[in-house]
C-alpha positions as CSV (number, residue, x, y, z in Angstrom):
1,X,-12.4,-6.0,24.3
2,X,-11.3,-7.1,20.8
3,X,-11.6,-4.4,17.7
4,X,-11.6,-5.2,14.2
5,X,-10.5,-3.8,11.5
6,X,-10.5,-4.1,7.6
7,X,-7.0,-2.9,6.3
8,X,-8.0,-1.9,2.5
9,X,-6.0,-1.8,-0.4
10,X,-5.0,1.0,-3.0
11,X,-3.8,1.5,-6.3
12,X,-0.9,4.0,-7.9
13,X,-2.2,6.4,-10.2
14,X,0.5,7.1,-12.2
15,X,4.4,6.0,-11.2
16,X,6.9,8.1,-12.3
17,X,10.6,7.0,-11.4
18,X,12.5,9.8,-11.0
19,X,16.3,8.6,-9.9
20,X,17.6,6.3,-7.8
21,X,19.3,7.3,-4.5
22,X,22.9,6.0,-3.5
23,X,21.4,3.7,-0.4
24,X,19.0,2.1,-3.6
25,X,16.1,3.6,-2.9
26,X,14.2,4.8,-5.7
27,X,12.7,8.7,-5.9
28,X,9.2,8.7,-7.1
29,X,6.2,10.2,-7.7
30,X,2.8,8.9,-7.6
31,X,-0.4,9.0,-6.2
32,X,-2.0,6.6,-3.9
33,X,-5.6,5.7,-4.3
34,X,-7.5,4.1,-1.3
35,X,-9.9,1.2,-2.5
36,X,-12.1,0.2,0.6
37,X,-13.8,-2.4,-1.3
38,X,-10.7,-4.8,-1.4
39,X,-9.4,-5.4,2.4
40,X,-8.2,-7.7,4.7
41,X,-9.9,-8.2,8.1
42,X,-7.6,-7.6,11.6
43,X,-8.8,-8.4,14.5
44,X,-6.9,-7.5,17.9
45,X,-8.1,-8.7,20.9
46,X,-5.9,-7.7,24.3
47,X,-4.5,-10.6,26.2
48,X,-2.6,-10.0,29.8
49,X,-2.3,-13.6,30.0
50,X,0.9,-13.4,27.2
51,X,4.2,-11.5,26.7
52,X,4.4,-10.0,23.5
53,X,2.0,-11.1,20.3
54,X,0.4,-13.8,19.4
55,X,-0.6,-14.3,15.7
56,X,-3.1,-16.3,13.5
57,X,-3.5,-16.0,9.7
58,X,-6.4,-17.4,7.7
59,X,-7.5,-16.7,4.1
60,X,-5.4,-16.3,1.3
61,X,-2.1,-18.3,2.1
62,X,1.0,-16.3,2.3
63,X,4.8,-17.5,1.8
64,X,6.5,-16.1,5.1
65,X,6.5,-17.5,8.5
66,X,4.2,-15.9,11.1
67,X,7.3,-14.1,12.9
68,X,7.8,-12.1,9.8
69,X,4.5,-11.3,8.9
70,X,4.4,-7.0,9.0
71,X,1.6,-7.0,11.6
72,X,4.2,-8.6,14.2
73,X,6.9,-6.9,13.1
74,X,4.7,-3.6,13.4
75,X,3.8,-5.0,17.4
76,X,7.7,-5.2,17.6
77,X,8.6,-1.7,16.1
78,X,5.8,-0.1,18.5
79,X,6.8,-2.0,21.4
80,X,10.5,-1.0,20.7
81,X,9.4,2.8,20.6
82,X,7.2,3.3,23.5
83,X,8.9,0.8,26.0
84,X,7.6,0.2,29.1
85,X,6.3,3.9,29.2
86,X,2.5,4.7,29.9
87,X,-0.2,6.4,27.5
88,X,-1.9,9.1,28.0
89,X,-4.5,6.9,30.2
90,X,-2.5,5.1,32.4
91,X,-2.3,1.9,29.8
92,X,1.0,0.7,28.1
93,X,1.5,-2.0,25.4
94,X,0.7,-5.4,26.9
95,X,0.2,-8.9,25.0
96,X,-2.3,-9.2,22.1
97,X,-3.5,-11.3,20.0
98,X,-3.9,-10.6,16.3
99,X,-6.1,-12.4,14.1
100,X,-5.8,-11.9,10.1
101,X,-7.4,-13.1,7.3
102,X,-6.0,-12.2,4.0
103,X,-8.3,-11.0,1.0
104,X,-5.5,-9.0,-0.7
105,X,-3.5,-10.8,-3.2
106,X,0.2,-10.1,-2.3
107,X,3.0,-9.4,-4.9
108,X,-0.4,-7.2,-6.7
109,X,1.0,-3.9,-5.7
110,X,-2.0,-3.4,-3.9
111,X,-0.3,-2.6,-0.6
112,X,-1.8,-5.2,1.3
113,X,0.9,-6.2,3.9
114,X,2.0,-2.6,4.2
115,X,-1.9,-1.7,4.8
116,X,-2.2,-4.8,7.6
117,X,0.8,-3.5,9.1
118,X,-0.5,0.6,9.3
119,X,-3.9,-0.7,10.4
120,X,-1.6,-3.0,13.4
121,X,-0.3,0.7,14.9
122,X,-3.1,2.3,14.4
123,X,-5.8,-0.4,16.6
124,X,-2.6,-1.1,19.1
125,X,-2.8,3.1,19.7
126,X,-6.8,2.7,20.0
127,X,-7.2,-0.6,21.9
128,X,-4.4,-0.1,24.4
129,X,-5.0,3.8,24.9
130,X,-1.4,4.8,24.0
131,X,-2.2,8.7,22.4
132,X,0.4,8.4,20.2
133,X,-0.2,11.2,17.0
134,X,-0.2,9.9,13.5
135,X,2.9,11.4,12.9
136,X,4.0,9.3,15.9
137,X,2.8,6.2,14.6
138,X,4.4,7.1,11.0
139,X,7.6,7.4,12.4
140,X,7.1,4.2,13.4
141,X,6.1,2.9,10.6
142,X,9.0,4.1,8.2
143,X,11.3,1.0,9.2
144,X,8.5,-1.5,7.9
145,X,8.3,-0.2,4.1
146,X,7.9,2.8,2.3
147,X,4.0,2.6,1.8
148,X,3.0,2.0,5.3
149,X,2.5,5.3,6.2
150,X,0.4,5.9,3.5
151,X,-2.2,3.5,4.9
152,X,-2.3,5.8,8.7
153,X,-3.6,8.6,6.3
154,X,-5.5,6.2,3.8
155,X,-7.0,9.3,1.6
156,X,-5.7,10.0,-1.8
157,X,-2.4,11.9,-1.7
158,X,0.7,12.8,-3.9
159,X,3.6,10.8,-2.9
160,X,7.4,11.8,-3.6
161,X,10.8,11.3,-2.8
162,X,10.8,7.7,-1.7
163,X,7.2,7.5,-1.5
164,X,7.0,8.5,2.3
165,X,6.3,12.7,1.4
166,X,2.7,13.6,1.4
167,X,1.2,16.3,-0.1
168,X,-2.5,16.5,-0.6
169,X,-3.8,16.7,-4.1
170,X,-7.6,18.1,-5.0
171,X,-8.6,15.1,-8.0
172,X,-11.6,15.2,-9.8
173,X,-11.8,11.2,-9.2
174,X,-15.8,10.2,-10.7
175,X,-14.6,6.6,-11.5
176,X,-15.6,3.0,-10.4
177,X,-12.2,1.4,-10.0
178,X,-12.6,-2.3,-10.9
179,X,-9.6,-4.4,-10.0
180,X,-8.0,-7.5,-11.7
181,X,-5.7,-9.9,-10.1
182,X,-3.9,-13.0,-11.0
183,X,-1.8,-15.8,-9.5
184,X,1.3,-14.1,-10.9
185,X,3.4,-12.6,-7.5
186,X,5.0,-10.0,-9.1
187,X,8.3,-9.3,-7.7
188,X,9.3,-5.3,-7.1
189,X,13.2,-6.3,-6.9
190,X,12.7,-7.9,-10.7
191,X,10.4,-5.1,-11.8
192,X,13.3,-2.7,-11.2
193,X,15.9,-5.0,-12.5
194,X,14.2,-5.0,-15.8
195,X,13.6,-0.8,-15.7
196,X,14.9,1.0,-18.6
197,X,16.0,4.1,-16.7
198,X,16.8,6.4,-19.8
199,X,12.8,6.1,-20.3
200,X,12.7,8.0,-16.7
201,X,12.4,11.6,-17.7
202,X,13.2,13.4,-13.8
203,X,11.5,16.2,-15.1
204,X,7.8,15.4,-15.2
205,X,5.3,16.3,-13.0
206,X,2.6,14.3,-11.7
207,X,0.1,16.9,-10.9
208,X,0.4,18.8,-14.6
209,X,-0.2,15.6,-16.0
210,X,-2.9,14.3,-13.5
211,X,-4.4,17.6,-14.4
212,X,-5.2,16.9,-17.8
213,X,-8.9,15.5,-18.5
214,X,-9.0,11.8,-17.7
215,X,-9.5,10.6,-21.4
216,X,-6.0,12.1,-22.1
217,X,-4.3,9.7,-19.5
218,X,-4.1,6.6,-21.5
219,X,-1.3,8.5,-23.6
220,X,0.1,11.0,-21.1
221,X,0.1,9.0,-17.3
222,X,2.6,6.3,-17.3
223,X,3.3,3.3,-14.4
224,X,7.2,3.3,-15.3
225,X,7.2,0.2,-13.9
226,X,4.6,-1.6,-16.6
227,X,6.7,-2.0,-19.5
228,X,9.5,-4.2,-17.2
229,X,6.3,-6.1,-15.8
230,X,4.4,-6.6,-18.8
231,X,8.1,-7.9,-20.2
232,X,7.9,-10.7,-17.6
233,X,4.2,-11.4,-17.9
234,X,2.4,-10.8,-21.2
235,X,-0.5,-11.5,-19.9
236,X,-1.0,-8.0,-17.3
237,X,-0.5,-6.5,-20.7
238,X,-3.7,-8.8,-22.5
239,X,-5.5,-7.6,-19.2
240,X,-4.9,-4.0,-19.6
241,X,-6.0,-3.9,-23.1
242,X,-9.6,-5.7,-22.5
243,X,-10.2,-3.1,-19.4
244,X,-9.9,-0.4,-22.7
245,X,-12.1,-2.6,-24.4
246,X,-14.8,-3.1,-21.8
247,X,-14.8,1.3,-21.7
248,X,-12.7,2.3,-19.2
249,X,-11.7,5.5,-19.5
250,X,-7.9,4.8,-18.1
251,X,-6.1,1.1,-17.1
252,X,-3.0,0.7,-15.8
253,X,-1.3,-1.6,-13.5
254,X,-0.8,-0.6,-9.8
255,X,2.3,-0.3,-8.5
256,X,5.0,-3.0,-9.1
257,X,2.2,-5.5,-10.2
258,X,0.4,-7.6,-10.7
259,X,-2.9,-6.2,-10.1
260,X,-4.4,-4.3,-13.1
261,X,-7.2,-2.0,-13.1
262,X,-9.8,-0.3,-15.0
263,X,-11.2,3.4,-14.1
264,X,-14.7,3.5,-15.5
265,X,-17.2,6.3,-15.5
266,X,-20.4,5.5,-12.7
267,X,-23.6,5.0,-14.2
């Protein structure tokens, strides 16, 4: 029996670069926003007639080849951890075929591929019976990128270190979050390339300033990663400024870009 699911985006509120580790990855803090009304659809449907996954992609068209796509390479990872061992029912990890079809713009720092690729563990543990824990699955996950396990929580929570240490966060979050994307594939590699790390104060913390009222935020709660972004493409920065405009209380772009969006009070 096939399940689908809808792998949803999210958004970074606030980005605060805090160093940069000696393997080059960089120590953060932010918090990641689920926004279920952006998301891809997954479908997996269970097929003992192959070896290994098969994989389709419709939608929005993406750049790599279907081999590297996260959602096989999530398939691999699993299939590498449990082996040829049974779950908890008596079921182990046979061929399947995945069908996407991509509604997330990538290179937005919306998550998308890391959210396909959380969503990809989280139906193979449901459709094949496997009982694996989240924590399971996020071990997992790691190899595949720093957000994906994120996206096997998907509710809002403080990120630090590299982006893969949760700790929940009570936010006062009344807002419509209206998204704006672009053609522009904003490359994280460049974004940090252009970062002007003497800007990157280590010691501020994202809650005290998360915890001041919202219409302080616009002066106090920083994307680190805007000012290289906005170097590259003026136009994110045109974008920002007519989200103020139109009333929203906060704007800022998500992640390493190029998505923008707009918190606005519900009517």
């Amino acid at each position: 029996m096939s399940l689908t699911l809808f792998p949803n985006a999210k958004i970074n509120l606030g980005l605060l670069i805090k160093g940069k580790r000696a393997d080059g990855y960089h120590l953060l803090e932010t918090v990641f926003i689920p926004v279920p009304a952006l998301a891809d659809t997954l479908v997996l449907t269970p097929d003992d007639r192959i070896e290994g996954c098969a994989f389709s992609q419709g939608g929005i068209a993406l750049d790599n080849a279907p081999g590297d796509n996260l959602c096989v390479r999530a398939y691999t990872c699993l299939r590498s951890y449990v082996g040829s061992s049974v779950g908890e029912h008596g079921k182990k990890l046979g061929g399947v075929h995945l069908a996407l079809t991509k509604h997330i713009p990538a290179g937005a720092g919306l998550g998308g591929g890391s959210s396909d690729a959380a969503f990809t563990l989280s139906g193979l543990n449901t459709v094949f019976e496997l009982g694996l824990s989240v924590d399971e699955l996020a071990a997992v996950a790691a190899p595949l990128g720093a957000d994906v396990p994120f996206f096997l929580h998907n509710r809002p929570v403080l990120a630090k270190g590299i982006g893969t240490d949760f700790e929940d966060i009570a936010l006062d979050f009344p807002f419509e979050i209206r998204l704006v994307t672009s053609d522009i594939h904003s490359s994280t590699v460049a974004a940090y390339k252009q970062l002007d790390y003497t800007r990157c104060d280590p010691a501020r913390d994202l809650r005290r300033l998360l915890a001041m009222p919202a219409n302080q935020w616009k002066a106090h709660l920083p994307n680190d990663l805007e000012a290289p972004v906005f170097g590259l493409y003026p136009m994110l920065a045109e974008i920002k400024a007519k989200l103020y405009v139109d009333g929203a209380v906060y704007a800022a772009m998500s992640g390493s870009g190029s998505a923008v969006f707009g918190l606005f009070p519900h009517d």
